[in-house]
N, C-alpha and C positions, 0 to 999 in steps of 0.2 A: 315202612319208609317214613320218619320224621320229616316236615319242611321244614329245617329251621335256620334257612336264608332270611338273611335279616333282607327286612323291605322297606329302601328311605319314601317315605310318605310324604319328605319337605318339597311344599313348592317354593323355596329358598331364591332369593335373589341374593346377589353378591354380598349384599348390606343387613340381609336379613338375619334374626336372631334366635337361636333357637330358642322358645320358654322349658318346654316339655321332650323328652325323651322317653318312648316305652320300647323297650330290647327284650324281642321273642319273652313274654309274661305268659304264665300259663297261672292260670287258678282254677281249683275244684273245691267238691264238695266232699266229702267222704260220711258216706249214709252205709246203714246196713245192707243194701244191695250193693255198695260199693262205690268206685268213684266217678262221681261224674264231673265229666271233663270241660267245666264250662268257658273257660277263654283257653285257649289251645296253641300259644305262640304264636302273639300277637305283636307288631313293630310298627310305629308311628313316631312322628313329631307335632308339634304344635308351634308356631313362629309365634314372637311377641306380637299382639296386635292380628293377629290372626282367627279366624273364624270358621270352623271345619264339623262337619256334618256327620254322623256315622248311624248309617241305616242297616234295617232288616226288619224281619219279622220276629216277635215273640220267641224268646229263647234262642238268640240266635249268641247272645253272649253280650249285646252291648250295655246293658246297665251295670254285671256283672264287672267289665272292663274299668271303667267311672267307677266305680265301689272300690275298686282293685288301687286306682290311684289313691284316692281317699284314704284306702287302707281301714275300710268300713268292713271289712269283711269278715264276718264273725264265726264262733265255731257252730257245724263241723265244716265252715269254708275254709281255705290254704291259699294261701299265695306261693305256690310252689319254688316258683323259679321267674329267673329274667330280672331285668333291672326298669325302674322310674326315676329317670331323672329328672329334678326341676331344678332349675337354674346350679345347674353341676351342683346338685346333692342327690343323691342314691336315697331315695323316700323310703325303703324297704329297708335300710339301714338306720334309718331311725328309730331315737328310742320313744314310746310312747308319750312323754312330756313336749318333746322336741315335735312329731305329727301333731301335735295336739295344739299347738302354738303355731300352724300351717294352717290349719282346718280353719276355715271359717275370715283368714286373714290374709294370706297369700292366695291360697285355694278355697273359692264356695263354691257351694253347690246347691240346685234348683232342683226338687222336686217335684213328680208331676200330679199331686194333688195336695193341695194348696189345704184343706181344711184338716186332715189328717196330718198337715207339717206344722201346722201351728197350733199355739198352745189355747184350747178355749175359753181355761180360766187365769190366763193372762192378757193384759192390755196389748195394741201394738206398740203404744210406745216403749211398753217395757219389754216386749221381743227381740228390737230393735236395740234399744239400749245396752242390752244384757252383751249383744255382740260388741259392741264398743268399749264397752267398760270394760272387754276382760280382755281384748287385744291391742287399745290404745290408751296412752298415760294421759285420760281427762278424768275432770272429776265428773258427777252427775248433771250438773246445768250444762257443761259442755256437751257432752253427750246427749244432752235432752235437742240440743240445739243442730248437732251433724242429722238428729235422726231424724226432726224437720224439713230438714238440709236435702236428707235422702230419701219423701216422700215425697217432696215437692218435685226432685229429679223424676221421677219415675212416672208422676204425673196423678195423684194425687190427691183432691181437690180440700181446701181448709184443708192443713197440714196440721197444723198447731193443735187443733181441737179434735183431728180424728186420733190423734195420739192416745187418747183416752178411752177410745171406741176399743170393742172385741170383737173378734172373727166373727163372730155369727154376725154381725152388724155390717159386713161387707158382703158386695154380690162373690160369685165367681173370681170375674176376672179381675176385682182389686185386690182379692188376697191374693192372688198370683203377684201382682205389683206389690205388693207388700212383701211377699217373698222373697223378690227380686228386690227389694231397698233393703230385707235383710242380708242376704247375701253380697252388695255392693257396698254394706254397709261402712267398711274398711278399704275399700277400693282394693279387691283382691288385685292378682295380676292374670289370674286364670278363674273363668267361671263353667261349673259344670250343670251343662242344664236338660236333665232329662226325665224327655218328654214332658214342658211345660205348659203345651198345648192342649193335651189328651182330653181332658176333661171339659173345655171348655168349647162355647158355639164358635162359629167361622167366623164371626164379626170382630171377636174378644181373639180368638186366636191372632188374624192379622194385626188389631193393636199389639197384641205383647210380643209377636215377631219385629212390628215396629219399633218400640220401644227397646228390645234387645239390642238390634244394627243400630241406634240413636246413640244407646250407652256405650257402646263398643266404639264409636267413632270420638265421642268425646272424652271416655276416660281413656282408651288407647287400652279394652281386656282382651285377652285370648278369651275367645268360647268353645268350649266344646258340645255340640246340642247335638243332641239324643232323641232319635226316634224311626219312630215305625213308616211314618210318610215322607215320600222324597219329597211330595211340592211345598213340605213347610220348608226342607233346608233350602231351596231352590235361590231365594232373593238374598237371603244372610252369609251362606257360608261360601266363601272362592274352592274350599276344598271340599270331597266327598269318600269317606270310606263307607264301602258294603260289607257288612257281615255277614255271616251265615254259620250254624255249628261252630261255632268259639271262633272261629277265624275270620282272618280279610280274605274276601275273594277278587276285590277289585277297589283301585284309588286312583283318584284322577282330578283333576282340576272341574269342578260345575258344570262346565258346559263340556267338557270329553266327556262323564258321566251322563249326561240328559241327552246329549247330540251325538256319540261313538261308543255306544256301550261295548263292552269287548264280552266279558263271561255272560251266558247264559239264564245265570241269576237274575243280573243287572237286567236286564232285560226283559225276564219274565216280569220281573218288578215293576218297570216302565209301562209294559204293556196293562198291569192291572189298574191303571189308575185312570180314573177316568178324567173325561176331556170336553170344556163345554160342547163343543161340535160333532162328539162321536155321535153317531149311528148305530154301530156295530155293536152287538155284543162284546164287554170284557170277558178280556182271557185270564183266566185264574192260572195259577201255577197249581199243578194236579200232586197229590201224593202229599206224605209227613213230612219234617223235618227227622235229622239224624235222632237217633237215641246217644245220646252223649255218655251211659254205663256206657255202651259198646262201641265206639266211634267207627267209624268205618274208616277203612285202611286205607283208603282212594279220593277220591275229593268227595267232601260231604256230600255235595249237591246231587251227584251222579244217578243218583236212584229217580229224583225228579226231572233230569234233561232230556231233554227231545234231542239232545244231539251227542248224549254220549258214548264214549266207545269202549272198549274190554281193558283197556287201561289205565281209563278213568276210574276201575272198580278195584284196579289193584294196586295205583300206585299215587300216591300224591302229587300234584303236580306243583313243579314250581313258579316263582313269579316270572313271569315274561313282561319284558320294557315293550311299548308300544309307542311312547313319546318320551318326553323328558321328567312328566310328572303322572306319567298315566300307566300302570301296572296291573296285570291282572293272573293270576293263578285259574289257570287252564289249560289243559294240553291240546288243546284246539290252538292254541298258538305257539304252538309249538314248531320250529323250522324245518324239521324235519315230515310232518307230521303233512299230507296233503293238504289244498285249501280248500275250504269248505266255505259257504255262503252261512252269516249266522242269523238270516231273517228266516231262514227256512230249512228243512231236511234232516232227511235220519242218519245215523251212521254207529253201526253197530260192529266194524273190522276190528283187530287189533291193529295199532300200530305198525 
């Protein structure tokens, strides 16, 4: 049994705009053990000026997804199927020339280790530059001057004279910033930023989460940020998808997501994080993720829930509405299906 009910992911106001559209995408890899299924009929939006989160663990599909837009996805990957819309174009109907004059102009992207993205026998200023020169009609002193322009934005210190400096010359967290002015360097309209944290201490993380919501509020970009810990999307993004094995298993507005989690997942997640004030022991989420060769026929998660039942193993379940902007793929909410408390208990009946 396919899911492939599309699932609006906008938290849309009457006025709002869509930037981004992705309609049930599925992409794999195809290896000699065969295909593995790594985003699985996937369906979101992005609003202009929008900021949206999309968590899970290792392997769960979300970088793959981001790559997928990008259309970074190289052989033996496939974009199999589904549509990416940005601003009413079909990105998957593009011809290479045409992605390629998107990349980096309309759409950048943040990787999350900073010294492996940049080049070490190049300057910054000429990192920088190189993006401006090949997507806006200046000549090089102009260029020299936006790229000034856009160290000084990101916060920087001597702008003019680090331009000359190379990555090894920077800690950490100002190649990250530098990252981030090369990627803003065009003032995309969509930044994809994943995992820009990873690598970096707690201190340098909260600036460049800082400095993210800064840029976002003054240039007016959609973000899409990418990662593995909820508490980094927690103050930036108003929206939150959870993935799991290629799929969404649950989206919802921040605080539905942190304060009402509905699936299992979402919650096991919740629980592993810790909390200045806990006490207790964390709860880990016990057992693998799916094997993506062989997907399982039922919701991926089922093998790990403490609360799943004989149906969960056999059939996919679809999205159930629980508000206006909050969805989640589980047959635990299912109307038919009795109520079950989801802070606790087992249940092993079928339907």
């Amino acid at each position: 049994m396919e899911n492939t009910e599309k699932i609006n992911t906008s938290t849309n106001t009457k006025n709002a705009e869509i930037l981004l559209e992705l309609k049930d995408v599925r992409t794999s890899f195809f290896t000699h053990l065969g295909e593995i299924q790594a985003v699985r009929g996937i369906s979101y939006t992005v609003n202009k000026g929008e900021a949206i989160g999309i968590v899970g663990e290792s392997g769960s599909g979300k970088s793959i997804s981001s790559m997928s837009i990008m259309r970074l996805i190289q052989d033996p990957g496939k974009i199999k199927s589904g549509e990416i819309i940005f601003k009413d174009r079909n990105l998957l109907k593009l011809s290479k020339k045409e992605i390629m004059n998107i990349r980096g102009n309309e759409i950048a992207m943040i990787f999350q280790d900073p010294m492996t993205s940049l080049n070490p026998v190049h300057t910054i200023g000429n990192q920088i530059m190189e993006s401006i020169l090949r997507h806006q009609k200046v000549n090089k002193s102009q260029a020299k001057q936006k790229a000034i322009e856009i160290l000084e934005l990101v916060g920087i210190p001597s702008a003019k004279s680090r331009l000359k400096a190379y990555p090894h010359e920077f800690s950490g967290g100002m190649r990250q910033r530098v990252m981030i002015a090369i990627a803003l360097s065009c003032k995309p309209d969509l930044l994809i930023a994943d995992e820009p944290t990873t690598a970096l201490d707690v201190t340098i993380q909260a600036q460049i989460l800082d400095l993210m919501k800064d840029l976002k509020e003054k240039l007016n970009t959609s973000i899409i940020l990418i990662t593995h810990d909820l508490g980094v999307v927690a103050d930036l993004c108003s929206k939150i998808l959870v993935m799991y094995g290629g799929m969404i298993m649950e989206q919802g507005t921040a605080e539905e997501i942190f304060y009402e989690p509905k699936h299992p997942y979402t919650i096991g997640l919740l629980r592993s994080i810790p909390k200045p004030t806990q006490q207790e022991k964390l709860i880990p989420i016990e057992g693998s993720p799916p094997d993506l060769l062989r997907p399982p026929k039922g919701c991926a998660f089922a093998s790990r829930c403490e609360w799943a039942m004989n149906i969960c193993f056999d059939s996919l379940p679809p999205y159930y509405e629980t508000s206006k902007n909050h969805r989640v793929s589980c047959w635990l909410h299912d109307e038919d299906a009795p109520k079950i408390n989801l802070k606790g208990g087992v249940r092993n009946e079928a339907k």
